[in-house]
C-alpha positions in Angstrom: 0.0 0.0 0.0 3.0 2.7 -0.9 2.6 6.0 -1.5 4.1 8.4 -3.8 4.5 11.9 -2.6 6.1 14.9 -4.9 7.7 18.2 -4.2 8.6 19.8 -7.6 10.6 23.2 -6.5 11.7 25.7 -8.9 15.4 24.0 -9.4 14.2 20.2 -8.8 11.9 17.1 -8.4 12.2 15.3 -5.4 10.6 12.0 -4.9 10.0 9.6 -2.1 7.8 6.1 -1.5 6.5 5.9 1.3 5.4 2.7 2.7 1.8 4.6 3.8 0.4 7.6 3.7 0.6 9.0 7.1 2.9 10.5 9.1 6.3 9.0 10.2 5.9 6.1 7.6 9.1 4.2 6.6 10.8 5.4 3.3 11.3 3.0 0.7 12.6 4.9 -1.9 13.8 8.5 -2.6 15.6 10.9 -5.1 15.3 13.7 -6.7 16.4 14.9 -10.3 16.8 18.4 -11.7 14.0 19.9 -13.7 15.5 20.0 -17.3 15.8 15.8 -16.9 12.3 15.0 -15.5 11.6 12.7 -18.8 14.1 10.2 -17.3 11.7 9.5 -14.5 9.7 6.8 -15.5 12.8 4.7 -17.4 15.3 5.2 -14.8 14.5 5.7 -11.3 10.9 5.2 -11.4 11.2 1.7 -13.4 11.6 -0.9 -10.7 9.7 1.2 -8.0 7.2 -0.8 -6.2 4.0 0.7 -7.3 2.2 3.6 -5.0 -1.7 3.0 -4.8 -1.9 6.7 -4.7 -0.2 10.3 -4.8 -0.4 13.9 -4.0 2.4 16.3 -5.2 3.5 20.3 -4.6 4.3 21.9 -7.8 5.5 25.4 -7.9 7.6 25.6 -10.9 4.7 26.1 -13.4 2.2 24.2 -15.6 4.2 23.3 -17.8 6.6 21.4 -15.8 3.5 20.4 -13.5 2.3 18.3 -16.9 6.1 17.2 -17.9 5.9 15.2 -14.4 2.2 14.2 -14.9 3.0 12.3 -18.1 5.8 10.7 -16.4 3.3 9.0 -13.5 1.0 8.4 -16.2 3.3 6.2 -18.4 4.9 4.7 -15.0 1.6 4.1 -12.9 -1.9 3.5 -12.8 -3.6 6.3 -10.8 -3.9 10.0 -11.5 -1.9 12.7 -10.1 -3.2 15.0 -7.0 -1.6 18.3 -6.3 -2.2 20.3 -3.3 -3.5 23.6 -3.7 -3.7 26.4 -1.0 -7.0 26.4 1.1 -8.7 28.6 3.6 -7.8 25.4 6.1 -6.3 21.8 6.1 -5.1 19.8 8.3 -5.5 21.6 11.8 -4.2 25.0 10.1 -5.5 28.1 9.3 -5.1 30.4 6.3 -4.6 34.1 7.0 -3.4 35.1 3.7 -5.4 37.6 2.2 -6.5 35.7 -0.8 -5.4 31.5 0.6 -5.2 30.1 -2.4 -2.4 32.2 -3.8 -0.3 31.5 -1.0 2.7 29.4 -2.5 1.6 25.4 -2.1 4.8 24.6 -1.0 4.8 27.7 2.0 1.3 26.1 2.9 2.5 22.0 2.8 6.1 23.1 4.9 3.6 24.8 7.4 1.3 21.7 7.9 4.2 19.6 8.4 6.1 21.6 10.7 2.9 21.9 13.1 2.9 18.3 13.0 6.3 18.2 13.8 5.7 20.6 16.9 3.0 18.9 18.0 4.6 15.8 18.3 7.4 17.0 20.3 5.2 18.1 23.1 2.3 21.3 23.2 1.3 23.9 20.9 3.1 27.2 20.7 3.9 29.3 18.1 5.9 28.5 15.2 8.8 30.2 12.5 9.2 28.3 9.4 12.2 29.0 6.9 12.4 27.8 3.8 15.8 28.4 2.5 15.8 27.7 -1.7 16.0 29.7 -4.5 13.4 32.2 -2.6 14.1 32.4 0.9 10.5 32.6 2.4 9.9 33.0 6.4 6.4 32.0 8.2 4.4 33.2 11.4 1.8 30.3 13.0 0.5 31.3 16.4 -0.2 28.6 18.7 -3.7 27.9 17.7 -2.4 27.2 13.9 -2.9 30.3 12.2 -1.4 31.7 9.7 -0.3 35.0 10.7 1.6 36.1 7.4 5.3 35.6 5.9 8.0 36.7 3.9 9.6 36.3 1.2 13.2 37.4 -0.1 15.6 36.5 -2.6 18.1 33.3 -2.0 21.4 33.7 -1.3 22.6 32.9 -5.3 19.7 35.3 -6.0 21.7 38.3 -4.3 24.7 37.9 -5.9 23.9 37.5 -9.3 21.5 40.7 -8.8 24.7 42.5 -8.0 27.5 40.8 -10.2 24.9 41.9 -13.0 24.1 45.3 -11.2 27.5 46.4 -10.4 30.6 46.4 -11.8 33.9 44.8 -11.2 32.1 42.4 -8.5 31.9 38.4 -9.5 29.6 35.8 -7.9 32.3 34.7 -4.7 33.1 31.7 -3.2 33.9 33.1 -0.1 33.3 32.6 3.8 30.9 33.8 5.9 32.7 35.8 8.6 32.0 38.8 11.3 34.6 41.0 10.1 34.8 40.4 6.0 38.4 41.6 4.7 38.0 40.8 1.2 35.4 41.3 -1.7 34.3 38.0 -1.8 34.0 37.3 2.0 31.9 40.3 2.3 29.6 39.4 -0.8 29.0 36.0 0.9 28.3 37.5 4.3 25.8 40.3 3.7 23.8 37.4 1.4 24.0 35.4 4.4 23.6 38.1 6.8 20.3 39.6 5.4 18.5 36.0 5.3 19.7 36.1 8.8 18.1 39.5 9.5 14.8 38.4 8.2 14.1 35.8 10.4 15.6 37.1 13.4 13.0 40.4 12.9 9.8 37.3 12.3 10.8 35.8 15.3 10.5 39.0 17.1 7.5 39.6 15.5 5.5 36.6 16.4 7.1 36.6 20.5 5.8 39.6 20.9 2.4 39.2 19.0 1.9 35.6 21.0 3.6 36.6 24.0 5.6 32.9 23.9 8.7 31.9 22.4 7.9 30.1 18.9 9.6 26.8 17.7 11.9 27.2 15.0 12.2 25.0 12.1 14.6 26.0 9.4 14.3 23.5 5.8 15.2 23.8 2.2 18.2 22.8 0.0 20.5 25.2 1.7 19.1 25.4 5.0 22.2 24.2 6.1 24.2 26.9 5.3 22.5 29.3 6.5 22.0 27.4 9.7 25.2 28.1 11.4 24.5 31.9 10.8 21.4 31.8 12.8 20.7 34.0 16.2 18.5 31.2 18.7 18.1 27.2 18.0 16.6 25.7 14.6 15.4 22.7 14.1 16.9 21.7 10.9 14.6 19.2 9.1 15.4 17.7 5.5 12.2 18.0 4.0 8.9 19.4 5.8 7.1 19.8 2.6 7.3 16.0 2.3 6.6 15.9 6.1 3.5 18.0 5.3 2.5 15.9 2.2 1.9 13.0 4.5 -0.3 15.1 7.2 -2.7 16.2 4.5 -2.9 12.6 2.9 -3.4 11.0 6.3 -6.1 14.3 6.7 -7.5 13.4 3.4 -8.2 9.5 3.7 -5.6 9.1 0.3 -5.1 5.2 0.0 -1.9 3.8 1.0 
């Protein structure tokens, strides 16, 4: 009774099997490929998967990409392909976006699954959520679930291609991140690093003083841990909470599997 679950971000695909569709379920399979190669799924990776009775997927790198992946579960297995889409509430949280369903899907999935995360460690209390990617996005949740609001800034590789192209005579570095930068390419590195840092240091000042409690921290994403180290307070750092979250709302949902 496997399950399939998707997260398709604006640089990759990552995959995992799941032996159900619930929470803490054992892994039986995982990867991830980048988008330009999704047509090798189904012949290479996907070809001696044990087959999921079911799915459910969040896609934010576009239609088109959404339907290059959709042809891929298609040829491979025999169900149809569910993506989640932002609602006014799922899964014991609330929506406080203006309009929900334009909230990213994968800011709304990371959400679910870090309450679910909190929750299990012990009683509600607020919550910060990072997401560190090609966008760095950073979420309030008040102890009660809602979704206060979030932001969202550019990713470290983001910032310094804005200025290599911006400015001249300065080259994307490979520097380090240090207090005291003495050199171009350590200070490029550290005021990328630094602002990120900045961001969610002010949201988690935000939501102490709007809930009067100190909120759990939960820092994911493909870089998350870089950026960890730099970090003011303690982060949980967690490899994937959109996959995390996938499995709350397919538990939520009754999916099979």
């Amino acid at each position: 009774m496997a399950f399939l679950a998707i997260d398709i971000g604006n640089t990759r695909l990552k995959w995992a099997l799941y032996e159900a569709a619930h929470p803490g379920a054992a892994v039986l399979a995982q990867g991830a490929e980048f988008l330009d190669h999704i047509e090798r799924l189904a012949d290479g990776p996907w070809a001696t998967l044990q087959t999921p009775v079911s799915m459910l997927g969040c896609v934010v790198a576009g239609d088109a990409v959404r339907r290059r992946a959709e042809e891929q579960i298609e040829e491979r297995f025999d169900f149809s392909p569910r993506w989640v889409v932002s609602a006014s509430a799922e899964a014991g949280l609330l929506n406080g976006y203006d309009h929900p369903t334009r909230l990213g899907a994968d800011r709304w999935v990371a959400m679910i699954g870090a309450r679910q995360r909190m929750l299990s460690q012990g009683s509600a209390r607020p919550m910060v959520v990072v997401m560190i990617g090609t966008a760095v996005t950073v979420e309030a949740i008040d102890a009660d679930g809602k979704f206060l609001g979030g932001l969202i800034l550019p990713g470290h590789g983001i910032m310094l291609r804005a200025l290599e192209s911006g400015t001249a005579g300065l080259h994307v570095p490979t520097g380090e991140v240090r207090a005291f930068p003495t050199n171009t390419s350590d200070a490029l590195t550290s005021g990328g690093t630094y602002a990120i840092a900045g961001a969610v240091e002010r949201m988690v000042q935000h939501v102490r003083a709007h809930c009067g409690a100190e909120p759990a921290c939960y820092m994911t994403g493909g870089a998350g841990w870089k950026m960890a180290p730099a970090m003011n307070g303690h982060f949980d750092l967690v490899e994937s909470l959109i996959m995390d979250g996938l499995l709350v709302i397919a538990q939520d949902r009754g999916l099979p599997g």
